[in-house]
MIDOSE-1310 file (N, C-alpha, C; in nm, 2 decimals, decimal comma, always signed):
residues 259
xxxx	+0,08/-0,12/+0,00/+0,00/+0,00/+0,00/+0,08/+0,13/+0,00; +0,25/+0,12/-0,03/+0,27/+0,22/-0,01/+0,44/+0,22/-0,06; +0,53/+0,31/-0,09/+0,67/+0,25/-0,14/+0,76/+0,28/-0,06; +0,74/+0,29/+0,12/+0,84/+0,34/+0,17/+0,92/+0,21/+0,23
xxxx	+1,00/+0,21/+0,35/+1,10/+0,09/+0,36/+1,02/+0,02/+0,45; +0,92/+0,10/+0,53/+0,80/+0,01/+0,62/+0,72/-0,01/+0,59; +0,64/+0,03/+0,40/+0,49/+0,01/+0,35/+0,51/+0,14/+0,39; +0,34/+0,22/+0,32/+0,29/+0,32/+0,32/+0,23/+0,37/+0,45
xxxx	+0,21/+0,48/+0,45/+0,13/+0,57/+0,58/+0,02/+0,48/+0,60; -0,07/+0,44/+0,48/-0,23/+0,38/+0,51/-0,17/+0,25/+0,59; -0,10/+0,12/+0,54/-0,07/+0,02/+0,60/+0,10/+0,00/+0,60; +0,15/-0,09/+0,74/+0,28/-0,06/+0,76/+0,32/-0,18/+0,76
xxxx	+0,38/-0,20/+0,87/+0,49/-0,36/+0,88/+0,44/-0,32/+1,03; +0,41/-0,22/+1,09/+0,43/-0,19/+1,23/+0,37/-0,32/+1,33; +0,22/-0,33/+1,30/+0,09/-0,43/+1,36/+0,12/-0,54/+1,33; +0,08/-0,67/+1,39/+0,08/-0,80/+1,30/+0,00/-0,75/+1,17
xxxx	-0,06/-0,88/+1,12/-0,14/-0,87/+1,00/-0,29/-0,92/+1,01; -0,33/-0,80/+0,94/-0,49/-0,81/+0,97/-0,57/-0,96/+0,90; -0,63/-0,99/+0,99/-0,74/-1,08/+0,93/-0,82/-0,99/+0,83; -0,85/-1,07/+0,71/-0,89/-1,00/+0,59/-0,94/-1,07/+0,45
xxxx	-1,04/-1,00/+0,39/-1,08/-1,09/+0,23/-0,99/-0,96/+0,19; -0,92/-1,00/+0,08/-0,86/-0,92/-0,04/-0,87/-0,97/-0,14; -0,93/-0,90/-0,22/-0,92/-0,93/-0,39/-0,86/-0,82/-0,49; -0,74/-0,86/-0,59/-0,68/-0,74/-0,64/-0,63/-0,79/-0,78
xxxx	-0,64/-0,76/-0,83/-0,55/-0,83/-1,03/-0,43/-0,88/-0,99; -0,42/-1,01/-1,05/-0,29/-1,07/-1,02/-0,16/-0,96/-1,10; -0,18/-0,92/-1,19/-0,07/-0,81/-1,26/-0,18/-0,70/-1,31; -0,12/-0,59/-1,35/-0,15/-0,49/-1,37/-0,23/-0,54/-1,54
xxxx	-0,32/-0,45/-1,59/-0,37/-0,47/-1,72/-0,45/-0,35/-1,77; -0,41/-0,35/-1,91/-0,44/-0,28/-2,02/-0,60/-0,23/-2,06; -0,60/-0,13/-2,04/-0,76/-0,09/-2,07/-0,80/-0,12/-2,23; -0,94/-0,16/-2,30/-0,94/-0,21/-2,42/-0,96/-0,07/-2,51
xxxx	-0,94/-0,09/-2,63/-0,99/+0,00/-2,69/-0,83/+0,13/-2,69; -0,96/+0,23/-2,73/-0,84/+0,41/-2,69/-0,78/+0,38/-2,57; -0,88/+0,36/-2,49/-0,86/+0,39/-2,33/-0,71/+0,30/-2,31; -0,63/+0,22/-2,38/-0,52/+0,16/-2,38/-0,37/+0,21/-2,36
xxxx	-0,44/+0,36/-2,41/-0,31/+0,51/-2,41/-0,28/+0,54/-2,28; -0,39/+0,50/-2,22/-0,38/+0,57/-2,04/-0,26/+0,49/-1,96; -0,24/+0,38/-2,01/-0,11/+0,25/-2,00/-0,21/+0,16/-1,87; -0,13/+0,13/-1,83/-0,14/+0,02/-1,72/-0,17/+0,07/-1,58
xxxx	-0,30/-0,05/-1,59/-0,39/-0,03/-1,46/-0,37/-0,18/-1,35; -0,38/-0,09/-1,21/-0,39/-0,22/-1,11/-0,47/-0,18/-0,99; -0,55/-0,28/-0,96/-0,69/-0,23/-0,84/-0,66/-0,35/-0,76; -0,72/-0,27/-0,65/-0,70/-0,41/-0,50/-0,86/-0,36/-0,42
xxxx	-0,91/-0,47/-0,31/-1,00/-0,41/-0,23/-0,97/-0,49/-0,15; -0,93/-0,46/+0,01/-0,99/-0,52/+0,07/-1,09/-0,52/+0,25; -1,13/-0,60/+0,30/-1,21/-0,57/+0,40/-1,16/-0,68/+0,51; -1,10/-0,58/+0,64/-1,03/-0,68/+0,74/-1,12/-0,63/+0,90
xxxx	-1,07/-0,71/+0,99/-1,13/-0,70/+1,14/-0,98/-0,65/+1,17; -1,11/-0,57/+1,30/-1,01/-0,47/+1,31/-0,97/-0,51/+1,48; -1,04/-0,67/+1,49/-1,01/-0,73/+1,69/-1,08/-0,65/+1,79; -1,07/-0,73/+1,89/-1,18/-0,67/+2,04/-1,12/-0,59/+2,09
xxxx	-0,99/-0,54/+2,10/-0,94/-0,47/+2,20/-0,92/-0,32/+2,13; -1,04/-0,28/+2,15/-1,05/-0,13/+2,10/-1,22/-0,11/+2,16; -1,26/+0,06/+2,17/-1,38/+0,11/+2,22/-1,48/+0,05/+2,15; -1,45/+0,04/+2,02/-1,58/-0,04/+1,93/-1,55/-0,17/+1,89
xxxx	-1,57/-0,28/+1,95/-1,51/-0,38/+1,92/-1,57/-0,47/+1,80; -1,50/-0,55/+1,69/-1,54/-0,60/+1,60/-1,55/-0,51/+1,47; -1,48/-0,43/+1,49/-1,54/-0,27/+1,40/-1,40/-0,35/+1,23; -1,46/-0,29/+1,14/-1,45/-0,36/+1,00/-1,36/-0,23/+0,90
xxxx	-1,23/-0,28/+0,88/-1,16/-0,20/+0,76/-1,19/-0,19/+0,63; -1,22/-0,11/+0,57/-1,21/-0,11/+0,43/-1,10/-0,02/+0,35; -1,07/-0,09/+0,27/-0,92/-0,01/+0,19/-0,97/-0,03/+0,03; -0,96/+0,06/-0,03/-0,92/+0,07/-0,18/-0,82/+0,13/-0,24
xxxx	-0,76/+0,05/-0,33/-0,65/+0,13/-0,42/-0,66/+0,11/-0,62; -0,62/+0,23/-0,65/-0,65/+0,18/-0,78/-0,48/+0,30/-0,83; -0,40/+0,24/-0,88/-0,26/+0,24/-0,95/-0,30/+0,27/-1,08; -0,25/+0,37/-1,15/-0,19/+0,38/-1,35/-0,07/+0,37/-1,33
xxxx	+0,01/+0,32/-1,45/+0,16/+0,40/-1,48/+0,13/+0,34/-1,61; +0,12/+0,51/-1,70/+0,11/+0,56/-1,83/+0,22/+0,53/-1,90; +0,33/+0,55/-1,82/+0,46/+0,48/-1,89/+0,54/+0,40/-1,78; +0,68/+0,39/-1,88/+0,81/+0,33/-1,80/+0,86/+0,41/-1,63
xxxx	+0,84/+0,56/-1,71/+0,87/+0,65/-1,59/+0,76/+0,68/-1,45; +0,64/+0,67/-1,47/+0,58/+0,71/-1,43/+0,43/+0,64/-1,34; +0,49/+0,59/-1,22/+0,34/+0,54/-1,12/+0,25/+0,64/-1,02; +0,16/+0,61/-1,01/+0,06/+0,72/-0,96/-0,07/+0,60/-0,88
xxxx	-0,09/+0,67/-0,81/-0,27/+0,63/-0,72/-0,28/+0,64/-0,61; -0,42/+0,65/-0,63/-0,49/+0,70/-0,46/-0,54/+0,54/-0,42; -0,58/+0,61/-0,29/-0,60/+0,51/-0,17/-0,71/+0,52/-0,11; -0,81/+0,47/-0,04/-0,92/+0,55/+0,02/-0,94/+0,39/+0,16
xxxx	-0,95/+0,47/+0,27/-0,97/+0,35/+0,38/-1,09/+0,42/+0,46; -1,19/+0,32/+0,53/-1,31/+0,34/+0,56/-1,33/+0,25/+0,66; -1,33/+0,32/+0,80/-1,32/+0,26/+0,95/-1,49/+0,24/+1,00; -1,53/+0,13/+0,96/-1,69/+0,13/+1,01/-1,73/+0,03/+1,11
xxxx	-1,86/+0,03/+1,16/-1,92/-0,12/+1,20/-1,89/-0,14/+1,34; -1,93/-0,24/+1,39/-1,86/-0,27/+1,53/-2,00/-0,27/+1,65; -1,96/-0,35/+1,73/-2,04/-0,32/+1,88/-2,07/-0,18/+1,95; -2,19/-0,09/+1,90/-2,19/+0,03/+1,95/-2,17/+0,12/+1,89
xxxx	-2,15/+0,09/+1,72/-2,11/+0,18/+1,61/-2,20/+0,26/+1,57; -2,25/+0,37/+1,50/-2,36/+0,40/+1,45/-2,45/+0,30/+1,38; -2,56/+0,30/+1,35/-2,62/+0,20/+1,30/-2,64/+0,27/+1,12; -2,64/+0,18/+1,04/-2,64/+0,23/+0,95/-2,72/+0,12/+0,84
xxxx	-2,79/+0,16/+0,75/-2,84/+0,05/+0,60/-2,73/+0,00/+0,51; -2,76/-0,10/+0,45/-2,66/-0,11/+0,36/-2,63/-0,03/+0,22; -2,74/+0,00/+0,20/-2,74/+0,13/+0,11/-2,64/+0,25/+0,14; -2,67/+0,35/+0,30/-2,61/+0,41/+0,34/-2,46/+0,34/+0,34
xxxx	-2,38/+0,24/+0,39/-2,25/+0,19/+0,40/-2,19/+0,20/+0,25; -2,28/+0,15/+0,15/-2,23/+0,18/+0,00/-2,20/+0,28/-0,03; -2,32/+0,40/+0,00/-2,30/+0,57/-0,08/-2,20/+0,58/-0,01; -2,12/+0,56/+0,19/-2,04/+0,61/+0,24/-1,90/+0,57/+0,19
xxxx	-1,90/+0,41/+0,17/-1,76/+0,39/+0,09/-1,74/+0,44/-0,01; -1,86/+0,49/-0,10/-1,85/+0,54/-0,27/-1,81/+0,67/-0,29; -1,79/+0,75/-0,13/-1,78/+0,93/-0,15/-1,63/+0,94/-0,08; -1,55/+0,85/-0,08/-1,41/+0,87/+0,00/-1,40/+0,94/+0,08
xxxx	-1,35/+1,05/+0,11/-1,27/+1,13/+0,21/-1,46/+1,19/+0,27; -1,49/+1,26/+0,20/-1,62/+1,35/+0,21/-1,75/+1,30/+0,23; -1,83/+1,34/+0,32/-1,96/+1,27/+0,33/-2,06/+1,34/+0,20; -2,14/+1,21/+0,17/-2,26/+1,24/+0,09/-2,37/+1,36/+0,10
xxxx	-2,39/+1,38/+0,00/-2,54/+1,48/+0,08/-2,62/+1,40/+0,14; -2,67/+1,45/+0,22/-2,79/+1,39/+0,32/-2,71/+1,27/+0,37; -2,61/+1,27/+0,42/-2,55/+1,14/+0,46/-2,57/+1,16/+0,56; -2,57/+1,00/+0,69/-2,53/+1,02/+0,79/-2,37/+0,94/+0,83
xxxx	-2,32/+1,00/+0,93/-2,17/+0,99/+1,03/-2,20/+0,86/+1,06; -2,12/+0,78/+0,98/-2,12/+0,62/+1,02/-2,01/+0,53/+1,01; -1,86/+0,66/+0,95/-1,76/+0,60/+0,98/-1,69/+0,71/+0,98; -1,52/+0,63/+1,01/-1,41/+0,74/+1,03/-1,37/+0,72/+0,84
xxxx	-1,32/+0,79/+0,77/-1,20/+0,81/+0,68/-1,06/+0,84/+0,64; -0,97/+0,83/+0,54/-0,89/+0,82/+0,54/-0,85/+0,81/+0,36; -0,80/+0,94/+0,32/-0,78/+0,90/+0,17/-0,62/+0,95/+0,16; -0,54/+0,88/+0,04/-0,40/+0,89/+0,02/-0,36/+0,88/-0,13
xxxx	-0,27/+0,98/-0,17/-0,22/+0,89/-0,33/-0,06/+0,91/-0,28; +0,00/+0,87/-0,40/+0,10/+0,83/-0,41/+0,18/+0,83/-0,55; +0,29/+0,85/-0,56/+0,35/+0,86/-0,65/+0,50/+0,83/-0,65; +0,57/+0,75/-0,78/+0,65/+0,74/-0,76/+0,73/+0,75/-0,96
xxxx	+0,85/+0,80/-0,95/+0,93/+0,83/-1,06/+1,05/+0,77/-1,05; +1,11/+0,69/-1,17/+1,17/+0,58/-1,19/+1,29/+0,65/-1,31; +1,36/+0,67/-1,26/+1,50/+0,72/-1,38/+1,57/+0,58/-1,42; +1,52/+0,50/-1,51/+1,64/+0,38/-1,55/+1,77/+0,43/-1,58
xxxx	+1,80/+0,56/-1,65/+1,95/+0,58/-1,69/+2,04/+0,55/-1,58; +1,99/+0,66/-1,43/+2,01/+0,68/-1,33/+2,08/+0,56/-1,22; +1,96/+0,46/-1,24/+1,93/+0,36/-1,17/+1,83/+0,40/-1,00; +1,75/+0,49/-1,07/+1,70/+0,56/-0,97/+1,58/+0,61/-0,92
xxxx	+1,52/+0,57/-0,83/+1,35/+0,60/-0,84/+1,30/+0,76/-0,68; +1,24/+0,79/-0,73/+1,20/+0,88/-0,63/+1,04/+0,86/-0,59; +1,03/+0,88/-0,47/+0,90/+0,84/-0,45/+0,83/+0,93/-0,35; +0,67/+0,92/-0,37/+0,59/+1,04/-0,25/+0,45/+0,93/-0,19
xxxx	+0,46/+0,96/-0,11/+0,33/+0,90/-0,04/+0,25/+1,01/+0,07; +0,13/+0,98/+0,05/+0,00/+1,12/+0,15/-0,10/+1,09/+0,17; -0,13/+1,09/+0,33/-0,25/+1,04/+0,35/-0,30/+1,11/+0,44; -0,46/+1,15/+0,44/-0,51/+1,26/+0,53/-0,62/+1,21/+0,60
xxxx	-0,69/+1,23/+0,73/-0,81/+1,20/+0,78/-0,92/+1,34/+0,77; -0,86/+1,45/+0,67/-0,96/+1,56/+0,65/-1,10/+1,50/+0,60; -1,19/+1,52/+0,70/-1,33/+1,57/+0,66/-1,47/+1,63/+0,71; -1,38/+1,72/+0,75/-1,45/+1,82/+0,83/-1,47/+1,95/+0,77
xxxx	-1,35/+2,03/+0,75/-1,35/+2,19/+0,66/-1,31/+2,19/+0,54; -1,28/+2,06/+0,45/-1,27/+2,07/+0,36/-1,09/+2,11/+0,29; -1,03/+2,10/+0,39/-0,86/+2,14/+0,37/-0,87/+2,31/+0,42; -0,94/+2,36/+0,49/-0,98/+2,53/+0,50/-0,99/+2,51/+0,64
xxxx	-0,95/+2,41/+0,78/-1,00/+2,43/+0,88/-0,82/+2,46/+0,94; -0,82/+2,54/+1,03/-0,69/+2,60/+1,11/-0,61/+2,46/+1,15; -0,67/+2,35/+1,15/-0,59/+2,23/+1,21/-0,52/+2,21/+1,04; -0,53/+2,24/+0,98/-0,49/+2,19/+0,80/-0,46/+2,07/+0,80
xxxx	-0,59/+2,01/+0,69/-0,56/+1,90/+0,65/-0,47/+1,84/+0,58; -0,39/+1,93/+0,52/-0,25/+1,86/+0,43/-0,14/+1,89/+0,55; -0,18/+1,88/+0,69/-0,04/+1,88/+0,76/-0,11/+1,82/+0,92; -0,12/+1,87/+0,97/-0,18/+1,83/+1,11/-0,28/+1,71/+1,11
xxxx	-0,34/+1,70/+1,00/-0,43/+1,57/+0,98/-0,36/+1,47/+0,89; -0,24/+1,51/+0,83/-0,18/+1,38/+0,72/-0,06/+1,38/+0,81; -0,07/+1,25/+0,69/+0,09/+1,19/+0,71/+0,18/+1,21/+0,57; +0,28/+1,24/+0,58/+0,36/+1,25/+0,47/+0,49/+1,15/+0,43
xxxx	+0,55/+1,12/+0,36/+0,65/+1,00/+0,35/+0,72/+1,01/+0,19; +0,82/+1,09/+0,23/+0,92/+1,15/+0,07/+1,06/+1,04/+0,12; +1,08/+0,98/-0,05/+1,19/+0,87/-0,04/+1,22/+0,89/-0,17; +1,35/+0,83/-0,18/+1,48/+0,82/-0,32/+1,52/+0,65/-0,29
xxxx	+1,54/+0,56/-0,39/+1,63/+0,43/-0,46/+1,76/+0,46/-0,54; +1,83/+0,43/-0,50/+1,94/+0,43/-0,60/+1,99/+0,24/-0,59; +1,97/+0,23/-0,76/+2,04/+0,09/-0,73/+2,16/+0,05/-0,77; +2,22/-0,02/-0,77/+2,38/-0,08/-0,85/+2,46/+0,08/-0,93
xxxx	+2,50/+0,13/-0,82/+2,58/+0,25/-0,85/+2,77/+0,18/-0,82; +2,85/+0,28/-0,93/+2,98/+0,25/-0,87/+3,04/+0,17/-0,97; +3,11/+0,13/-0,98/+3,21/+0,02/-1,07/+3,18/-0,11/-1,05; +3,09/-0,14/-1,10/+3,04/-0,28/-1,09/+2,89/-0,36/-1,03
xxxx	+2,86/-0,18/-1,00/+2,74/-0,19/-0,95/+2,70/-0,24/-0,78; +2,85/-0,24/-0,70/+2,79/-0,28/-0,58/+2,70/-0,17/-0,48; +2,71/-0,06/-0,47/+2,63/+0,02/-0,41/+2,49/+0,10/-0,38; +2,42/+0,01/-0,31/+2,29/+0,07/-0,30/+2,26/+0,18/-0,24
xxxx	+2,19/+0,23/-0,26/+2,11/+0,39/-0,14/+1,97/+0,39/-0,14; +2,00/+0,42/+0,00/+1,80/+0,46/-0,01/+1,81/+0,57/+0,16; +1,67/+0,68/+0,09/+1,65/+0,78/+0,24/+1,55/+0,81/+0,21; +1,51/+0,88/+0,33/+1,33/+0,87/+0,37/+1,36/+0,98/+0,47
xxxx	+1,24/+1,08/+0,41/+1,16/+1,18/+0,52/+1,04/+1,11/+0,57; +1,01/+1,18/+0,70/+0,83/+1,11/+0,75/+0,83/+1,23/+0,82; +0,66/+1,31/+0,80/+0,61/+1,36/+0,88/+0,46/+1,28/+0,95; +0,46/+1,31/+1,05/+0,26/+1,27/+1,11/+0,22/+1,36/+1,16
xxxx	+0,07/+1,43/+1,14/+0,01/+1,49/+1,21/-0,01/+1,43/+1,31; -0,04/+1,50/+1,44/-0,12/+1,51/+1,55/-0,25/+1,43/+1,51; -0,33/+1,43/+1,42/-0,48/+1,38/+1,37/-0,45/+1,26/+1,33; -0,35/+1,21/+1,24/-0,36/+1,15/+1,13/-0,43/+0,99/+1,14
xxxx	-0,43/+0,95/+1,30/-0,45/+0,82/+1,32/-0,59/+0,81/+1,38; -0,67/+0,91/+1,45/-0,77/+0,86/+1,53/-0,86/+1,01/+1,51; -0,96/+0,97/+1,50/-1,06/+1,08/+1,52/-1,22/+1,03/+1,48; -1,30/+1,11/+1,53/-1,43/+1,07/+1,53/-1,50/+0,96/+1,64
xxxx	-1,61/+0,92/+1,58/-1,64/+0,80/+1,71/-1,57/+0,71/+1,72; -1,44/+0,66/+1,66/-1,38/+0,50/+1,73/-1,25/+0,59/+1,73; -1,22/+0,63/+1,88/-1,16/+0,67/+1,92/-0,99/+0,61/+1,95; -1,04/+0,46/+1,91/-0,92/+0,39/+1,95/-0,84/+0,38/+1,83
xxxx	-0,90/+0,47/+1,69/-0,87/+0,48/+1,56/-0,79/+0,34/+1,52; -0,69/+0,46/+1,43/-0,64/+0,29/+1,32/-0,49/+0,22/+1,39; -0,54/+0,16/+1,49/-0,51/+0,09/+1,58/-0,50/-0,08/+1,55; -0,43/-0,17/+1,59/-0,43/-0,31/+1,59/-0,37/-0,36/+1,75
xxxx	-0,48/-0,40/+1,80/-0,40/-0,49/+1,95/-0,30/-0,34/+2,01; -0,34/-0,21/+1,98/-0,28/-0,11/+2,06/-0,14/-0,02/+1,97; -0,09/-0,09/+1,90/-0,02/-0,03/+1,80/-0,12/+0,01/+1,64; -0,02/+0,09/+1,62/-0,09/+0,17/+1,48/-0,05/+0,08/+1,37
xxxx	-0,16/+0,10/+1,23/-0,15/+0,01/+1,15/-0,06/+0,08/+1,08; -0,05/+0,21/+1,06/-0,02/+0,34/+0,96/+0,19/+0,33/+0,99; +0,20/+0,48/+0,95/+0,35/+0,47/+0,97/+0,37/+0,45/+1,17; +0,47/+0,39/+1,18/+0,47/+0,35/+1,31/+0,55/+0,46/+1,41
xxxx	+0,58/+0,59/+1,35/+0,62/+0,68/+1,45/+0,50/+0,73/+1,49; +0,35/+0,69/+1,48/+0,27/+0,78/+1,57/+0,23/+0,88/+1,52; +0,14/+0,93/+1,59/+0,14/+1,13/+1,61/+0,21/+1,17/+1,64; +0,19/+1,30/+1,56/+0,30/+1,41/+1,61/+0,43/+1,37/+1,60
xxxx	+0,49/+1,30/+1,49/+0,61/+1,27/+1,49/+0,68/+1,32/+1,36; +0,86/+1,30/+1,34/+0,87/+1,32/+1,21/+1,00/+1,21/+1,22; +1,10/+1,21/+1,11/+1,19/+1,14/+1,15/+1,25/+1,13/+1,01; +1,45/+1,11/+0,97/+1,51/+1,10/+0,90/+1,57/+1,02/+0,87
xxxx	+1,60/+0,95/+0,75/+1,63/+0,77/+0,79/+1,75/+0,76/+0,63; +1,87/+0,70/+0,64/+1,91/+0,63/+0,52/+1,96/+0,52/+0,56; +2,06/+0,46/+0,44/+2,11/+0,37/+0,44/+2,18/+0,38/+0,32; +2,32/+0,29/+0,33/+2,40/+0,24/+0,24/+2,47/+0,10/+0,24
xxxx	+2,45/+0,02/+0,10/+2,51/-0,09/+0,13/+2,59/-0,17/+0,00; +2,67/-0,23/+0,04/+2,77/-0,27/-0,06/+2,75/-0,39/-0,08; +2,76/-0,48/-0,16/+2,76/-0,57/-0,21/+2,83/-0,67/-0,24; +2,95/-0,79/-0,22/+3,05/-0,81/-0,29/+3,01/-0,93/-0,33
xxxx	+3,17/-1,02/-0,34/+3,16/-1,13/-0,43/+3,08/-1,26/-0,30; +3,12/-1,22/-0,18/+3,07/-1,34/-0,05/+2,99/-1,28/+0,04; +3,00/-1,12/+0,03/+2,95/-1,04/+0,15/+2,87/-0,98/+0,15; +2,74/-0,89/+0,17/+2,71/-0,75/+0,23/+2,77/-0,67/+0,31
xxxx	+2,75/-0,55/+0,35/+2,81/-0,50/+0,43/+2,72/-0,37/+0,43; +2,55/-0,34/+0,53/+2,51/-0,21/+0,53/+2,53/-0,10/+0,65; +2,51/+0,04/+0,61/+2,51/+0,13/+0,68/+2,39/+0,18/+0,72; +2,31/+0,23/+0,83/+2,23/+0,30/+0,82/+2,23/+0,41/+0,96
xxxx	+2,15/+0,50/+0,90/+2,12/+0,60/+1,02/+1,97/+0,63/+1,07; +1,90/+0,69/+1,16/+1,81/+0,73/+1,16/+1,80/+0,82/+1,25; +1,73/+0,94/+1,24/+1,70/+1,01/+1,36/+1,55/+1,04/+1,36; +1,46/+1,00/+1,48/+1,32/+1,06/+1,47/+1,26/+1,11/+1,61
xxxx	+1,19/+1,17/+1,61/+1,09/+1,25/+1,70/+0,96/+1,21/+1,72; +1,01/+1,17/+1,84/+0,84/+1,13/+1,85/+0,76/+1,25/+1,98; +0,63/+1,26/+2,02/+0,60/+1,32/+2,06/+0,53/+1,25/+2,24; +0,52/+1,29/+2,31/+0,49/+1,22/+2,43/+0,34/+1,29/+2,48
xxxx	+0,30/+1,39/+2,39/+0,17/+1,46/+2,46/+0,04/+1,39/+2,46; -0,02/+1,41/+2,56/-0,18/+1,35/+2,52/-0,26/+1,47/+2,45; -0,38/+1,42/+2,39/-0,46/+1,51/+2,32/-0,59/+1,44/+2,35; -0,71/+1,56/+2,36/-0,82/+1,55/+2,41/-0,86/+1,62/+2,28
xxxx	-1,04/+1,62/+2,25/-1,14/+1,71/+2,16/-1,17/+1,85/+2,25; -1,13/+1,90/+2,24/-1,20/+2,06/+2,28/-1,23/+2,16/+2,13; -1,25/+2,25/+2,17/-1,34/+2,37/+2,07/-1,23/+2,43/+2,05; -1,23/+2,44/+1,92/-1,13/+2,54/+1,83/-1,15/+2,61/+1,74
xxxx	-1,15/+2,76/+1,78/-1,24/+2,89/+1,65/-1,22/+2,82/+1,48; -1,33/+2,87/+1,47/-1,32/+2,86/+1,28/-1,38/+2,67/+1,29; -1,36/+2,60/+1,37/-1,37/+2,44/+1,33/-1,47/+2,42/+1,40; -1,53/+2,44/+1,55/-1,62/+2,35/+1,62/-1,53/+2,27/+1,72
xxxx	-1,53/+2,15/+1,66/-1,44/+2,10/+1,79/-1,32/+1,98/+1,72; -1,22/+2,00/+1,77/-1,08/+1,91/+1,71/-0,99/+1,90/+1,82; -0,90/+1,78/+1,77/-0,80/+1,77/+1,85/-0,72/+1,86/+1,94; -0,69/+1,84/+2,07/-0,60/+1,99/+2,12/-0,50/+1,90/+2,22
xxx	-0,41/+2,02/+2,21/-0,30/+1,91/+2,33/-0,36/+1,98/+2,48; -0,32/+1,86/+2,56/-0,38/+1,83/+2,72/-0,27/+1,91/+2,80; -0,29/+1,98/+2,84/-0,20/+2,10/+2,93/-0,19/+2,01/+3,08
């Protein structure tokens, strides 16, 4: 779900692994017709339990993703995850559950609040000459002001995750590289009524520094005729504050830190 060295912001390495139906195209495939110009398509769905040990227990994941890459250089797609269901959850029709998975990030007109959200794309650019790929990944829990609320949804509510590949550099190709930025909002993990958000057995499913974190990461490694031999560094931030809902001008009410 994502091209960083842990998996993407939406799903990580952090959690075990969810119990889940997944259905997704075994390879990517060619639209018929014109539409063939647009290059190569790949779609996944799937629907996991999200376990008892959280405020809503039994409560149900939904993830979509749908991938292009138009060319050799160029991959792209969004993500859309949809936190519903459960012991105590809002009650909802199955009609209403459909329109709510079918409007992503934003509620329907006339909808009713029956789950949390969670939308992300991603992108990634591949230099063959180079041996080199660059990559972006973004995922936000905005759906409240629309990207216009003081908490901003492209930063306090998302997660961010900017990375570079470099492969077989050097005289003979033994030298690898790879580095990673990560930001997380304060939001990006929990909000609304399942307050125990996107959580597994108490750890996050998402990038595993948390809220309110950021963090700097590479690595280098060599290759020989019997050996490896890597390097890496990391430095990250994490944050120790609790946050409660209180009222915040311009929004109604959002996350605040607990004094």
């Amino acid at each position: 779900m994502g091209y960083g060295s842990d998996g993407g912001p939406a799903l990580s390495h952090n959690a075990r692994g969810l119990d889940m139906i997944r259905l997704s195209a075994d390879r990517p495939v060619r639209l018929p017709g014109f539409l063939g110009a647009l290059g190569l398509w790949q779609a996944s769905g799937l629907l996991a339990d999200m376990g008892k040990s959280r405020d809503i227990p039994g409560s149900k994941l939904a993830v979509f993703r749908l991938s292009s890459r138009p060319n050799r250089f160029v991959e792209f797609g969004v993500i859309s995850m949809n936190h519903l269901g459960g012991e105590g959850a809002p009650e909802a029709t199955w009609r209403q559950r459909i329109n709510d998975l079918a409007f992503f990030l934003w509620a329907y007109p006339n909808s009713v609040n029956v789950s949390n959200k969670a939308a992300g794309v991603d992108l990634r650019v591949t230099l063959p000459s180079l041996r080199t790929e660059l990559y972006v990944n973004g995922l936000t829990t905005d759906d409240r002001g629309h990207f216009t609320q003081p908490a901003g949804g492209l930063w306090e509510d998302a997660i961010w995750l900017i990375g570079a590949r470099a492969s077989a550099l050097g005289e003979g190709g033994r030298f690898d590289f790879w580095g990673e930025w990560k930001h997380a909002g304060a939001d990006a993990h929990t909000h609304g009524q399942f307050t125990s958000g996107l959580t597994l057995d108490d750890k996050v499913i998402g990038d595993a520094l948390g809220p309110n974190a950021s963090s700097v990461q590479g690595g280098l490694d060599w290759t020989g005729t019997a050996s490896r031999i890597s390097f890496g560094g990391y430095w990250e931030r994490y944050s120790g504050d609790d946050f409660g809902v209180g009222p915040v001008e311009g929004v109604g009410h959002d996350w605040t830190t607990l004094v």
